[in-house]
N, C-alpha and C positions, 0 to 999 in steps of 0.2 A: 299251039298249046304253050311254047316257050317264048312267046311273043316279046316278053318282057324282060328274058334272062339274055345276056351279055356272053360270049365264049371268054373265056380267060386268056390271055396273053400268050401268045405261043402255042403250042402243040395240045389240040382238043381234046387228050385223055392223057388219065397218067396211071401210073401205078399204086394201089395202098394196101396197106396190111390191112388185110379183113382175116384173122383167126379169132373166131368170132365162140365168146361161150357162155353170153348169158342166156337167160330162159326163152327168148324164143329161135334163136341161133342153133341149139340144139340140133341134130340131125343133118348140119351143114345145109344154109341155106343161102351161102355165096362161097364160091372156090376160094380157096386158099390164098391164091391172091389173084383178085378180081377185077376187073377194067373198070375205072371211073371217070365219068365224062363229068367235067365241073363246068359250072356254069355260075356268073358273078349277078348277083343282080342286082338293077336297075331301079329308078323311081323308089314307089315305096318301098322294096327290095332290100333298096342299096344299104352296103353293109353286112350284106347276108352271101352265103354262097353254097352253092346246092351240089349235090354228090349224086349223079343220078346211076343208078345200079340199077341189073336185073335180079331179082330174085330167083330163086331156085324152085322156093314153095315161098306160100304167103300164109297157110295155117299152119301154126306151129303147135304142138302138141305140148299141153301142163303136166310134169313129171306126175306120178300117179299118189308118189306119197306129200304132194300138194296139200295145204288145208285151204288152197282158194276156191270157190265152190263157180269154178268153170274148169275144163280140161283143154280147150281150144282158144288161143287168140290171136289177131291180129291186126301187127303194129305195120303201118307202108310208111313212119316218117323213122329217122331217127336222130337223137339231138332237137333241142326243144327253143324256139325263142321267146318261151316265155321266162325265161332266165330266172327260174324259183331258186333261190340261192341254197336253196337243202337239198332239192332233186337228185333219188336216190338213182335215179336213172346216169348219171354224169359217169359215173366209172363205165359205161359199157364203150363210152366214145374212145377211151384207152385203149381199150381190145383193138379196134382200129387203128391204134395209131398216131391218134390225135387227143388234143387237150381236155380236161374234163371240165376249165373252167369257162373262157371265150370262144373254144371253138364249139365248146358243147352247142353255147349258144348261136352260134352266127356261120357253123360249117354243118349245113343239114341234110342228111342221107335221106335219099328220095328212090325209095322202091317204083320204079315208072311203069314197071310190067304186072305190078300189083291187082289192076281189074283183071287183066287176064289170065293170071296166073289163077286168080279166084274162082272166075268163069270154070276155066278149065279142071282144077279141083274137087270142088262142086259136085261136077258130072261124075265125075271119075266112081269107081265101082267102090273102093278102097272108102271113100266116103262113107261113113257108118249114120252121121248125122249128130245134133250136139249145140248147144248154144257156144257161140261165138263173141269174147269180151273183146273192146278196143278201148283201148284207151289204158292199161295195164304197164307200159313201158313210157313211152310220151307220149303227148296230146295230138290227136288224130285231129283238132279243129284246130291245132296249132296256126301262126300265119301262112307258111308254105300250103294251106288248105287251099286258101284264099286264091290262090294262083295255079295250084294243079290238079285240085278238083279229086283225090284219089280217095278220099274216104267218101265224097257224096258216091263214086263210082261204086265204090264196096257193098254202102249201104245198098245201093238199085241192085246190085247182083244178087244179097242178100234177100233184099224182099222180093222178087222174080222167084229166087229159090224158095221161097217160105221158110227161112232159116232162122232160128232166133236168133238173136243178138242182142248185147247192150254194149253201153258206151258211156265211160266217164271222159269229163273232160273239166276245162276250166274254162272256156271260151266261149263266149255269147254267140260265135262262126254258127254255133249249131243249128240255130235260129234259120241261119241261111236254108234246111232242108227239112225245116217243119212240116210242107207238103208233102215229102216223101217220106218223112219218119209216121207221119198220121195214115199214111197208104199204105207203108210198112207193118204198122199195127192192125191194121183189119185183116191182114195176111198170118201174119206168128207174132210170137212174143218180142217184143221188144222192149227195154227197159232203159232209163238216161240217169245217169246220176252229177250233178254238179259239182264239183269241188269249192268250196266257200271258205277258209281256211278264218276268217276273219272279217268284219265290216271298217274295220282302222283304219283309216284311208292312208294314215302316215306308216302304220305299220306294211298297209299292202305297197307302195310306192319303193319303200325300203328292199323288201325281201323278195318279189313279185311282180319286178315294173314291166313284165313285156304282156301281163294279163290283162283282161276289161276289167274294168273298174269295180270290185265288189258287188256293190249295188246294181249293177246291169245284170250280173250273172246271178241275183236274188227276181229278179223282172225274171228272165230266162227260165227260171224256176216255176214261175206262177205262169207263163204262157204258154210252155210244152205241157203241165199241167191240164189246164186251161182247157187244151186240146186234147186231150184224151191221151197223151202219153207218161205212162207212169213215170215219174222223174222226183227222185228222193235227192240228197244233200250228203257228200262228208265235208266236217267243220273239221278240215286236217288241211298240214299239219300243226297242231299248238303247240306254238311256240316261247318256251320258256321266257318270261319277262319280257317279252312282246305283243302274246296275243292273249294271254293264261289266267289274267285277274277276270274275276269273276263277272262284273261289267261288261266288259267283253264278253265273252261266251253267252250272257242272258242274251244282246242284243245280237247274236247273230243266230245264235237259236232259233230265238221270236220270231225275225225275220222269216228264217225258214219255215217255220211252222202255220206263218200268218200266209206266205206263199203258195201252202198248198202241197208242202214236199212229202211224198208217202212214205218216206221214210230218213234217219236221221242217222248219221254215224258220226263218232272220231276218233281220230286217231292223236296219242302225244307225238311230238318227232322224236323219231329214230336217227341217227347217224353211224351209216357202217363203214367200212375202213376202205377210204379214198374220198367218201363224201365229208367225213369228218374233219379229215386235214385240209379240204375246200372249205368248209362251212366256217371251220372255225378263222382261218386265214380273212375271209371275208368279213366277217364277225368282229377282227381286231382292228380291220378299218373304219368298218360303218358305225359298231358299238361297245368299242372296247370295254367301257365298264360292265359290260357283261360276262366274258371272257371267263372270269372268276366264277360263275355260276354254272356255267354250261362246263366246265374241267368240272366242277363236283358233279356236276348231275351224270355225264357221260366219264365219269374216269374207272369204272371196272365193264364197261364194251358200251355196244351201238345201242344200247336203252336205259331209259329213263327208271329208277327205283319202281318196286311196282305201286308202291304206296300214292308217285305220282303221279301214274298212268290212273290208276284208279281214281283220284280227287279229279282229275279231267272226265273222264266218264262218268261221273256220277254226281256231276254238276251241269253236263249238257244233259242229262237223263232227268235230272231235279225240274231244269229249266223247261225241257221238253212236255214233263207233266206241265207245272202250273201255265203252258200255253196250249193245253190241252189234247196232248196226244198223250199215249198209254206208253208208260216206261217199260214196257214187257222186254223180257231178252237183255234186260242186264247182266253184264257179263264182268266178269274180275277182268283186268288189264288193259289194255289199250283200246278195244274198240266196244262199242256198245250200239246197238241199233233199238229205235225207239219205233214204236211200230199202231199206225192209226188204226183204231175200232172201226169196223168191225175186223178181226185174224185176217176169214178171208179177202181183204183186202189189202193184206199187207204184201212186203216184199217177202223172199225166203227168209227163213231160220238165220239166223245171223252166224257168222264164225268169226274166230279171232284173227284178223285181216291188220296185213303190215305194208299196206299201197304206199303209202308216202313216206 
């Protein structure tokens, strides 16, 4: 299975802080301080280096006074290579230990006991039952997919079990398990949603360069489709003076709408305290003359005025109608879900959702 990873130099395991306390940590689902076997990798790897842990549990439970409309999720990666320079996930890499801006990207914790611990879950009596989101913390078709296979493992457990689930992601990897998300579906529900943030190709390279290309993950969109998997779109995060003029937003809209996607979301970006002092650091090398806009927009906390949150939603809602889906479920704030005729064919009631 590790064919391809390297031991790292010297002594096979080491010691890290894992006092762990974001949302799916909760419950203690690695000891206090936990043995980490590292491993360098190799070929296309190389550069990368993986943290293999065991997990405690692998579903973790959504606090109850959540407005996310799942209660169950789970994450088997953590640390993400698709190096989204806003990624509100980067401060969880701190809890660890480690950096929230290179290592985020290139030191990736790999849950390896994750199918099993699933399996074994599952069964368990304590199981009440429940749809299951992935893709909630970082990208389950991340690259590390590519080589250790633990989310194709998840999904098979899941659908053996007839368990719902969905999954957002950003990566066209997902493609790789069309067969079995299509098997999946004739079993329980399943549902896929894409991340599209933008069709900019300059913008995506800039803010997003470890993703597939836009436009593949718009292909992705119309071929899970295609197949009978429902799979809608969030056009998040928009990005102030990057992705926000109106041009933008029609054309990735349309895209999506012309794709086939059942349903439409966005989000404005958020930055909360640790992503902001990352984002913005970054920001002053790639686009300094922005700097000055992002300090007004973000200088009384982690959001955008609402007046701007709303001009973003109610521009991909505009755009959504005149490509002809139904703007139903408009909502004041950051997120807005655009929903295709006939209802029942839509996804659920939309809520005001703060993913990215």
């Amino acid at each position: 299975m590790f064919g391809m990873l390297a031991r790292m130099d010297g002594a096979p395991t080491a010691q890290l802080r894992w006092h762990l306390t974001s949302e799916e940590d909760r419950g203690g689902l690695f000891a206090t301080e936990a043995l980490v076997e590292r491993h360098v990798g190799a070929g296309e790897y190389r550069g990368m280096e993986f943290l293999h842990v065991n997990a405690r549990s692998i579903i973790n439970g959504v606090p109850a006074s959540s407005r996310m409309p799942f209660r169950h999720t789970i994450n088997v990666y953590r640390g993400c290579s698709h190096a989204c320079s806003y990624c509100f996930a980067r401060p969880t890499h701190a809890y660890l230990g480690l950096g929230i801006g290179e290592d985020f990207e290139r030191k990736i914790v790999v849950k390896v006991n994750a199918v099993e611990r699933l399996r074994a879950e599952l069964r368990s009596p304590r199981w009440a039952g429940g749809r299951i989101a992935m893709g909630t913390n970082t990208d389950p078709y991340q690259r590390a997919e590519g080589r250790y296979h633990l989310t194709r493992g998840v999904v098979e457990v899941l659908r053996d079990a007839a368990n719902p689930f969905s999954i957002l992601t950003k990566s066209t990897l997902v493609l790789r398990d069309l067969d079995l998300l299509v098997d999946a579906a004739r079993r329980t529900e399943v549902r896929l949603d894409v991340s599209i943030g933008t069709l900019d190709r300059q913008v995506w390279r800039l803010t997003e360069p470890g993703t597939p290309p836009p436009d593949k993950r718009v292909e992705a969109v119309r071929r899970l489709n295609a197949a009978g998997i429902a799979c809608g779109v969030l056009i998040a995060p928009v990005l102030p003076g990057l992705s926000d003029r109106e041009d933008q937003l029609r054309e990735v809209t349309r895209a999506c709408v012309d794709a086939g996607a059942v349903s439409l979301s966005t989000v404005a970006l958020h930055l909360r305290p640790g992503v902001r002092e990352h984002f913005l650091g970054w920001l002053g090398a790639a686009r300094p003359e922005l700097v000055p806009l992002y300090r007004r927009r973000f200088g009384r906390g982690a959001y955008q005025p609402d007046d701007e949150q709303l001009r973003v939603a109610e521009l991909v809602s505009g755009f959504a109608g005149e490509a002809g889906l139904d703007p139903a479920a408009r909502r004041r704030g950051s997120f807005v879900r655009v929903r295709r005729a006939p209802p029942s064919a839509a996804a659920p009631d939309a809520q005001q959702l703060r993913l990215l």
